[in-house]
C-alpha positions, 0 to 999 in steps of 0.5 A: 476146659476148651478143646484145644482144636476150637479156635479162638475166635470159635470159643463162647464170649463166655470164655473172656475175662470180665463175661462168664455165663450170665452176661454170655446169654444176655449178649447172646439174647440182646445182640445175638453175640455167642462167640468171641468171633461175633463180638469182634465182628459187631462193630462200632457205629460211631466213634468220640475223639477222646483227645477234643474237648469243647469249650462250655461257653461255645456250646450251642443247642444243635451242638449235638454230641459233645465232650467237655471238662471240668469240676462237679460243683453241684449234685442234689436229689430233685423231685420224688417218686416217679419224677425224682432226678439228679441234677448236677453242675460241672464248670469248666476252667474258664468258670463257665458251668453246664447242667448234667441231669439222670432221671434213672439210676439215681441212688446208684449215681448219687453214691459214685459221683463226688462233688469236687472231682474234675470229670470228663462229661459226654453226651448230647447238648439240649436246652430246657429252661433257658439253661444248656445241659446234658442228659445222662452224660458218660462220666469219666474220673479225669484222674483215672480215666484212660485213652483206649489202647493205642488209640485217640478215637473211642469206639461206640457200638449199639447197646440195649438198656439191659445190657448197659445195666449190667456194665455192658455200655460203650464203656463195658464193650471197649473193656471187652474188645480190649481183652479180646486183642490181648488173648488173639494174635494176627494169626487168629484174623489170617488174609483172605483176599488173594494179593492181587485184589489187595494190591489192584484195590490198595486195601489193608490187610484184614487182621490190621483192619479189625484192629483198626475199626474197633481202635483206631489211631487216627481218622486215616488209619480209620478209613483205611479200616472202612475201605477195607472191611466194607469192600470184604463184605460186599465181595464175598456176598458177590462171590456167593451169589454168583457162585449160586447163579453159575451152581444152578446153571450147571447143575440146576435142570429144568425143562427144554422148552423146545419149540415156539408152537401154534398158539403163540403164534396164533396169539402173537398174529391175530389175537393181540391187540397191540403192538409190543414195545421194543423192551417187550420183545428184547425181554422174551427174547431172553426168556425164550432163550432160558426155557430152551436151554434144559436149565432151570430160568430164574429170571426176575423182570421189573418194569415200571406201573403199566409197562406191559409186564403181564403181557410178556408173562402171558406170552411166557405162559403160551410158551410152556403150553405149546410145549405140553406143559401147563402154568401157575400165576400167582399173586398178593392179593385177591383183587391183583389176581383176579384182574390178572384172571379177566385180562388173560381170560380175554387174551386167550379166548378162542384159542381153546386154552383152559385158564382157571382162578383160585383163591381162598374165596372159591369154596365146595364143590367148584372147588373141588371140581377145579382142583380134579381138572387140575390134576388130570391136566386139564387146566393149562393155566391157573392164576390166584393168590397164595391158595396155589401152595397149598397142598392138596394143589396138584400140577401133573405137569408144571413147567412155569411159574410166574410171581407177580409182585414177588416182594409180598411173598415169603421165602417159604411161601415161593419154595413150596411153589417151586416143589410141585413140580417132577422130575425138575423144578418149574422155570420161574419168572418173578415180576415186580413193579416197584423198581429195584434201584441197581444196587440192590438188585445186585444184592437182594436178587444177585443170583437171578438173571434180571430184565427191564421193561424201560419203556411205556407202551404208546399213546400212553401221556405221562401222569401230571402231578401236582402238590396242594397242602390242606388249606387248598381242599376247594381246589383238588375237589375243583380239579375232580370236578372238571375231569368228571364233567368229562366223563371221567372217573376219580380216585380218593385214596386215604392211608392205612393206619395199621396202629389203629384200625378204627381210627383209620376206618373213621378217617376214611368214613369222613373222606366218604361223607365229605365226598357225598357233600361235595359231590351229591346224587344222583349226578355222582355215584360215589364207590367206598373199598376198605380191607376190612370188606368181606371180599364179595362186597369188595369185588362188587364196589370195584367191579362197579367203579371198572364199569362206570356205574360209579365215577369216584372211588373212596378207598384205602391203600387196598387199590395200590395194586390191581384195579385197572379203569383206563376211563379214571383220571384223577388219583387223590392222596389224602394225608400225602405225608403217611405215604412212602414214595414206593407206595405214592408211586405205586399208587399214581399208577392207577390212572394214566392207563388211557390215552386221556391226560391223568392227574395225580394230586398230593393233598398234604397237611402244610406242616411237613417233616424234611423227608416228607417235603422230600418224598412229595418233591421226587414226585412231582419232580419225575414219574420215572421209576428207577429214580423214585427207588433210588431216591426211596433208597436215599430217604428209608434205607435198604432194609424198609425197601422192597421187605428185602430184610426177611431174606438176610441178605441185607443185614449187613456189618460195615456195608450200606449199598446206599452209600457205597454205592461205588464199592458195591460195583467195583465188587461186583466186577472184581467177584465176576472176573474171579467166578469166571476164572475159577468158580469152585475158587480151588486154585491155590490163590483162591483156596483161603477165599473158598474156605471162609465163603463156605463157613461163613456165607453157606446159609445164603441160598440166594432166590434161585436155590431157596427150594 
């Protein structure tokens, strides 16, 4: 017996006629479908109009999926053992005749199939042989087939193979959902948007929408449907994140940072060397203004390869140090955090500020005396990789913390950092050079205050980039040459097969004899860094490309963040198509970091997919970055972009904020209107509103809260 409290959409799906326990704990394992509420809320991906049938003469091999009707003619066994399939053949009434083909399920579809019988066929069209056939279609008894409830449109919804062996296909799941509008009313679905957002925005109700999406009548009511459910789901996850963002300015404390002291004035006049962007200065402008609010500042600052983002996080540092408070940098990677280390190290010399460097690789006794400075408060600033959370890592007096490439981190990671801290949580900056495009941030980082740095600093030449495929090797090796008789220096970057380490290994060791042919001693010396180096002979190789000893580096995608040579010109992507654009783009940034005219050569196999001709066209195409994001967001989809999926936030129903874009934004106004007018949502239109957001979106901590 159920309690009569639960509601229905509460109840376990094991509780529906044609369900019971096992198929319950295989929704449950296979879809994380435990409730009737879940299984009606996982919606269809596609829909087949049931009322439109193709003509099998028409057909096409890019057809692709189709439904045809007509009468089995022909079924027999072919083959044995592993190769055994069923091969059949339906003729429509015109006398034209497809083939249907199964390669598993053989002995059970021989039995229910009947020779003789009209059937409806669906699947996708393929060609093989010469001869149009399908591979297993959907097979539908004409004489007792039936139209789903109410509707033309027949929805499909995403599946696993154990779950279609257990009579849980497409056809099983419209069984279900059929069973779940029998046994729930409208009452079950109640209206959460006030009227005044259904009428400003002409959305239909919700009850009518869930309705809609699993059964429409016809493609307007579908739309409808859409509309509705994707502006729902986006507006709520906006109402939650702002709710976040104006929770923690209210309740969130942090420290005041109250005055700007001697040593940023010192630095700011007579240390650095040179002038600040506009962007720059607009940028701490914002950041002064959090840390002298007595509120914890969870900003997030992007800004494009070599815009000047560890100058305005050092000025930052300088900030909490003139206010007696001491600060962590903390980076992805060894090389990324060491570079940080010299940069800021020569910054600040003669300014009698203590900045130390940790990472796995500092062992014993330095160790273990740095570690005793930092507690007692003689470190003002220390920078490293994720050996900062541990632990035994001890800040008496932590007012800022900076997170530079923010996406390489976990959730987990972050919090611990945010915990070493008393009696308020440390002020945070999270740096990224890979530009979030706007709808993203608007989802992944809603709650954070956002920064741009949107301008290069001057003299800086925008990177030439240029497209050879294989056949034109001479060519880019030509093109190395000529930049290394001027003295400069060149990259060869190879990609990372992560599948298979060897073979990736070897790729890059031929890359290195070539090199070693193509451009001989003693007149070149020629650098080769790999992840798989212990990390002092890795430091040793770039430490000698950054002084010029050797003037070609042969690396793997290792040097994608963090080594910075204004004397190298010419970066080489090998095997372009591997690469994502993020990455390509990350990857260019290495050069151009001089007032020397750089290069960047896509060096590509000639056979190319659309998507790689794509990515390679966007750039040669721009070198800005906000357009190659949007263009990665286009081409991959915002689950691959930026590791956005760990944090949940994206792991959306109905919704893609790459293609509804404009939903997106209008939401975002619609929910900033509502949290300014009400952010506890407790007036009497917005009570229902408030309810549903903290039953269902309260797993949400956003960035800011994650501590």
């Amino acid at each position: 017996m159920m309690p009569a409290a639960v509601s229905v959409l509460d109840q376990s799906v094991a509780y529906l006629k044609g369900v019971g326990p096992a198929k319950a704990e295989l929704l449950a394992k296979e879809l994380a479908i435990f409730s009737i509420g879940d299984l009606l809320y996982h919606y269809p991906f596609r829909y087949v109009d049931r009322t439109q049938f193709h003509r099998i003469s028409d057909l096409m091999p890019d057809s692709g999926q189709v439904q045809v009707k007509g009468t089995l003619r022909h079924l027999s066994v072919k083959g044995d053992g592993r190769k055994k399939r069923l091969v059949g053949r339906l003729r429509d009434e015109d006398g034209a005749a497809l083939e249907l083909v199964w390669f598993t399920g053989v002995t059970y579809l021989e039995k229910v199939l009947n020779v003789g019988v009209e059937y409806v066929a669906f699947g996708k069209i393929q060609e093989f042989g010469g001869r149009l056939s399908i591979s297993h279609p959907d097979m539908e008894d004409v004489s007792k087939r039936e139209l789903s409830v109410q509707s033309s449109f027949d929805p499909v919804y995403a599946s696993t193979e154990k779950l279609n062996r257990k009579g849980l296909d497409a056809k099983g799941r419209r069984k279900l959902i059929k069973a779940v509008f029998e046994k729930i009313s409208a009452r079950d679905l109640p209206e959460m948007l006030p009227d005044y957002i259904l009428q400003k925005m002409k959305l239909a109700g919700h009850a009518a929408s869930v309705r809609a999406i699993h059964l429409p009548r016809n493609q307007a009511e579908l739309n409808a449907a859409r509309k509705r459910l994707k502006f729902e789901e986006l507006f709520l996850l906006q109402l939650r994140l702002l709710q976040l963002k104006v929770g923690r300015k209210g309740n969130v404390k942090g420290f005041a940072f109250e005055k700007i002291g001697p040593i940023f004035n010192r630095f700011y006049e007579e240390k650095i060397p040179f002038e600040l962007t506009g962007a720059q200065k607009r940028v701490l402008r914002e950041i002064r203004r959090d840390l002298g609010l007595g509120v914890q500042m969870n900003r997030l600052l992007q800004g494009d390869v070599g815009s000047g983002k560890t100058m305005v996080g050092l000025m930052s540092m300088l900030m909490a140090i003139d206010n007696g408070y001491q600060a962590c940098m903390m980076a992805p990677t060894e090389i990324l955090a060491y570079q940080h280390f010299e940069s800021i190290t020569e910054y600040v010399e003669g300014l009698g500020v203590n900045v130390e460097f940790l990472s796995g690789s500092v062992k014993g006794k330095a160790r273990r005396q740095l570690l005793e400075r930092l507690a007692a408060g003689e470190i003002q600033i220390l920078i490293g990789t994720h050996a900062l959370i541990e632990p035994w890592v001890e800040f008496p007096k932590l007012g800022l913390v900076i997170i530079d490439e923010q996406h390489r981190f976990g959730v987990k990671q972050r919090a611990k950092l945010w915990k070493k801290s008393e009696p308020f949580p440390p002020h945070v900056l999270v740096m990224t050079a890979t530009p979030i495009p706007r709808t993203l941030a608007m989802t992944t980082y809603g709650d954070l205050d956002v920064s741009v740095i949107d301008e290069l600093p001057p003299g800086r030449k925008p990177v030439t980039t240029v497209h050879f495929t294989e056949h034109r090797r001479e060519r880019v090796f030509g093109m190395i040459r000529e930049e290394l008789a001027k003295g400069r220096q060149a990259y060869v970057v190879y990609p990372l097969i992560e599948e298979n380490e060897e073979l990736d290994l070897l790729a890059l060791e031929q890359g290195y004899e070539e090199m070693l042919h193509k451009f001989p001693q003693p007149e070149h010396q020629i650098s080769i860094v790999h992840g798989k180096m212990k990390p002092a002979d890795k430091d040793f190789e770039m430490q000698r490309f950054k002084r010029g000893e050797t003037n070609i580096m042969v690396a793997t995608t290792v040097i994608e963040v963090g080594v910075n040579v204004p004397n190298a010109t010419v970066m080489v992507i090998v095997h372009t198509e591997r690469f994502g654009l993020s990455q390509l783009h990350q990857l260019r940034g290495r050069v151009g970091r001089g007032a020397d005219q750089s290069f960047c050569i896509l060096l590509s196999s000639v056979k190319l997919s659309a998507d790689g001709r794509q990515r390679i066209k966007t750039m040669v195409d721009t070198t800005d970055g906000f357009k190659i994001a949007e263009a990665d967001l286009r081409l991959r989809g915002p689950g691959m972009i930026d590791g956005t999926q760990q944090s949940g936030l994206l792991q959306m129903k109905i919704a893609d904020v790459v293609k509804d874009q404009e939903i997106l934004r209008v939401a975002r106004e619609i929910a900033t209107r509502v949290i300014e007018d009400d952010p506890q949502l407790q007036k009497p239109h917005h009570q229902i509103l408030g309810a549903h957001l903290r039953k269902h979106f309260q797993a949400i901590k956003g960035w800011g809260l994650i501590s």
